[in-house]
C-alpha positions as CSV (number, residue, x, y, z in Angstrom):
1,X,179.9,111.1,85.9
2,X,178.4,112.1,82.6
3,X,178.1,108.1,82.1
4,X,176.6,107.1,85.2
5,X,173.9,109.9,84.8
6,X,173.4,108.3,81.6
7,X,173.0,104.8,82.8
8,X,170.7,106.2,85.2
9,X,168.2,108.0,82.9
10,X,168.1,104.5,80.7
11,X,166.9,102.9,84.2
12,X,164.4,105.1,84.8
13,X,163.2,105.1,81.4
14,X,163.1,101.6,81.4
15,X,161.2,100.6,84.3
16,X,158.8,103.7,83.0
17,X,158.4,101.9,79.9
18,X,157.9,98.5,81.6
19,X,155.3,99.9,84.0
20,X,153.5,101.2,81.0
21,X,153.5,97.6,79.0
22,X,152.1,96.2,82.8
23,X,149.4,98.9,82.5
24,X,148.4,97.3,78.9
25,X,148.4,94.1,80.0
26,X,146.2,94.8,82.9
27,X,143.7,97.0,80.6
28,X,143.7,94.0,78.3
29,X,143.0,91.4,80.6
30,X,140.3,93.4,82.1
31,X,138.7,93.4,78.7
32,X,139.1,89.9,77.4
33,X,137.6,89.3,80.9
34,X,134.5,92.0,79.8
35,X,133.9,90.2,76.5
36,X,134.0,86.6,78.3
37,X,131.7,88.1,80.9
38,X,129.6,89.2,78.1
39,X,129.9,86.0,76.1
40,X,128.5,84.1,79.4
41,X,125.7,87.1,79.9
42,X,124.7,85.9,76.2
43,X,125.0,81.9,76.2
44,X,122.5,82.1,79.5
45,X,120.2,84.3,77.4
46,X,120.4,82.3,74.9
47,X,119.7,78.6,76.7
48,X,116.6,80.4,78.5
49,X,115.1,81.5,75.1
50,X,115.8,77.7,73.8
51,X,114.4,76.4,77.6
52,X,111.1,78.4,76.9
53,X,110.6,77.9,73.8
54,X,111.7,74.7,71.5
55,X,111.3,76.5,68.3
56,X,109.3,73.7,66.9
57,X,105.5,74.4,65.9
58,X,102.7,72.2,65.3
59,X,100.4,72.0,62.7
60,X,96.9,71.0,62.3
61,X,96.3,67.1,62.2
62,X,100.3,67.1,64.8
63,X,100.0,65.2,67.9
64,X,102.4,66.4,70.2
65,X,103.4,65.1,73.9
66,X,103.3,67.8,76.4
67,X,104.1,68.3,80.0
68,X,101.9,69.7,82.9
69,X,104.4,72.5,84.1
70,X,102.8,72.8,87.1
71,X,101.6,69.2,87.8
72,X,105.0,67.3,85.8
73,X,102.2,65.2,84.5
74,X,102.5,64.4,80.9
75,X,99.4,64.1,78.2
76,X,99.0,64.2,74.5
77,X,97.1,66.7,72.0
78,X,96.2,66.2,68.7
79,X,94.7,69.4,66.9
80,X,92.0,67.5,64.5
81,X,90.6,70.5,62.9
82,X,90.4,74.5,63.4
83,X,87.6,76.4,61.5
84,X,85.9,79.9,61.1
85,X,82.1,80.4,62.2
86,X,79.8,82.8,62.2
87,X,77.6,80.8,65.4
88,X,78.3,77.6,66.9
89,X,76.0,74.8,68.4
90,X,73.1,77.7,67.1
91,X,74.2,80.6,68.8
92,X,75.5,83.8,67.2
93,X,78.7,85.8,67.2
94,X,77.5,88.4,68.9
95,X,75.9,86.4,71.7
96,X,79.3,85.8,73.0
97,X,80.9,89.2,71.5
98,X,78.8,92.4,71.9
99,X,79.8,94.8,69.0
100,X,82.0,92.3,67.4
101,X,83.9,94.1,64.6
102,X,83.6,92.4,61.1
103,X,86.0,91.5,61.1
104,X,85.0,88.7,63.8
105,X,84.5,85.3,63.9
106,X,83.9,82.1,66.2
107,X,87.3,79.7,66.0
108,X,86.4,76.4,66.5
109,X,89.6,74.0,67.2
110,X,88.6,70.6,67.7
111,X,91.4,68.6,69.7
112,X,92.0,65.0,71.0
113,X,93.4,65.1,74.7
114,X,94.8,61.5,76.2
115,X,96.3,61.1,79.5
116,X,99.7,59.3,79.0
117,X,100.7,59.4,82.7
118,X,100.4,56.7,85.4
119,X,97.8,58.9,87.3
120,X,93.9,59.9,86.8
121,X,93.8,63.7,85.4
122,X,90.7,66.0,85.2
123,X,91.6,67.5,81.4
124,X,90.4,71.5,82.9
125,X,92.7,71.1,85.6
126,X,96.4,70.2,83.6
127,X,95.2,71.5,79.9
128,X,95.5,75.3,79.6
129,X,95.5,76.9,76.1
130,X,95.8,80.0,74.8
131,X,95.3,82.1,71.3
132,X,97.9,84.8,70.4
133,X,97.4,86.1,67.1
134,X,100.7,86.0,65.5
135,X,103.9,85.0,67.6
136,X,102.7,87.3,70.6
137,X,103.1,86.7,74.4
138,X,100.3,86.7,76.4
139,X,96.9,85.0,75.2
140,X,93.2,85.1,75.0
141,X,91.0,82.2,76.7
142,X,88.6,79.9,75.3
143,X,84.8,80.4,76.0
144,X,84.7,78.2,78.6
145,X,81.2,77.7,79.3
146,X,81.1,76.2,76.1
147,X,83.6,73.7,76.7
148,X,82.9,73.5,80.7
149,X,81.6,69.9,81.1
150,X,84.1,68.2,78.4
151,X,86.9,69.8,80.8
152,X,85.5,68.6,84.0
153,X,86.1,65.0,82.9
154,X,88.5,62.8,84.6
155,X,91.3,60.5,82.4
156,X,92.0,57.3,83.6
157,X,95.5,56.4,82.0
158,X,95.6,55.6,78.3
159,X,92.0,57.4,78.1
160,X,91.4,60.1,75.6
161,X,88.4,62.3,75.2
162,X,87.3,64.6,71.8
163,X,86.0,68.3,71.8
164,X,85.6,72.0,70.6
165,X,87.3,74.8,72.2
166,X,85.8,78.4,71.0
167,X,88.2,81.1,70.9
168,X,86.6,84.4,69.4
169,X,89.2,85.9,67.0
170,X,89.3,88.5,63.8
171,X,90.4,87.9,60.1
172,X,93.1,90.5,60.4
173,X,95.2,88.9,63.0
174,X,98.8,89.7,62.9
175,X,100.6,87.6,60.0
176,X,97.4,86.1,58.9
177,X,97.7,83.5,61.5
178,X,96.4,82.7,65.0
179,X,99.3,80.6,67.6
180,X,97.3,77.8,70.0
181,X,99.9,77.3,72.9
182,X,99.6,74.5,75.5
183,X,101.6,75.5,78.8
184,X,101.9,79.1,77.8
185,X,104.7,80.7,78.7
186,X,106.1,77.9,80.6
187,X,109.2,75.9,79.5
188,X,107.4,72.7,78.0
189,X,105.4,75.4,76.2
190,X,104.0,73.6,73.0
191,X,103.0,75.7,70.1
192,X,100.2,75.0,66.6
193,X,99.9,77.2,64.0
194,X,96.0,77.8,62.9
195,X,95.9,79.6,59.9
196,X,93.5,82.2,58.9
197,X,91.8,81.8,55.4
């Protein structure tokens, strides 16, 4: 009797113990399948950061193939030249800027556009771009009255046109540096780095 009460607490014990291993095994799976959950969460973080943004920037004097997010139409820019003004085409700072710190000044960045799609474009309708100072999201315009009748021309394929877009920036921008982006924000966003002297 003393036996078989004995061979019964080592069952009981034993399936107790077994139940508990099943427990581990359970709790472990559940976390490898956390961290492989998480490892997923981070890949797809990680292939939209590379899908917005190649990593690659542009210098002055770079020609770089870009597409129209919105339109899939593809064109080139080259950034010819980028410089600091006080007035352009004989008008003052502060005709465009009233109480411009002074800190201010007139960027001028001269760039090359050519359409090399199959298709006519109008350049204002497919070529956006935007100053950050720095790295930063979001961007400031050009003075577009300025540049309003170079943008209303049409491309034929193959066709290129020349011109000045005004940004109005300050000396002190963040890392010494202003960022010209094409397609801001967009996936084929395209980046040039116009440094501050």
């Amino acid at each position: 009797m003393f036996v078989l009460k004995k061979l019964i607490l080592l069952a009981l014990m034993s399936s107790l113990t077994l139940a508990a291993c099943g427990n581990e095994s359970e709790d472990t799976g559940n976390e490898e399948s956390t961290d492989t959950s998480t490892e997923e969460t981070t890949e797809i973080e990680d292939s939209t950061e590379d899908e917005n943004q190649s990593g690659e920037v542009y210098e002055i004097g770079d020609t770089a193939q870009i597409e129209s997010f919105e339109w899939e139409t593809e064109y080139e820019v080259t950034v010819n030249s980028f410089d600091q003004v006080q007035d352009y085409n004989g008008q003052a700072l502060d005709e465009f800027v009233g109480n411009a710190p002074d800190t201010s000044f007139l960027g001028v960045v001269n760039i090359t556009i050519k359409n090399i799609s199959d298709e006519p474009i109008v350049i204002g309708e497919y070529v956006h771009p935007d100053v950050t100072e720095g790295t930063r999201e979001g961007g400031d315009q050009f003075l577009f009255d300025l540049s309003e009748e170079d943008l209303s021309k049409e491309l034929q394929p193959d066709e290129e046109a020349t011109f000045d877009l005004v940004y109005t920036m300050v000396t002190d921008a963040e890392e010494g540096q202003y960022s010209l982006k094409f397609e801001n924000g967009m996936p084929t966003e395209t980046v040039y780095r116009l440094p501050i002297e």
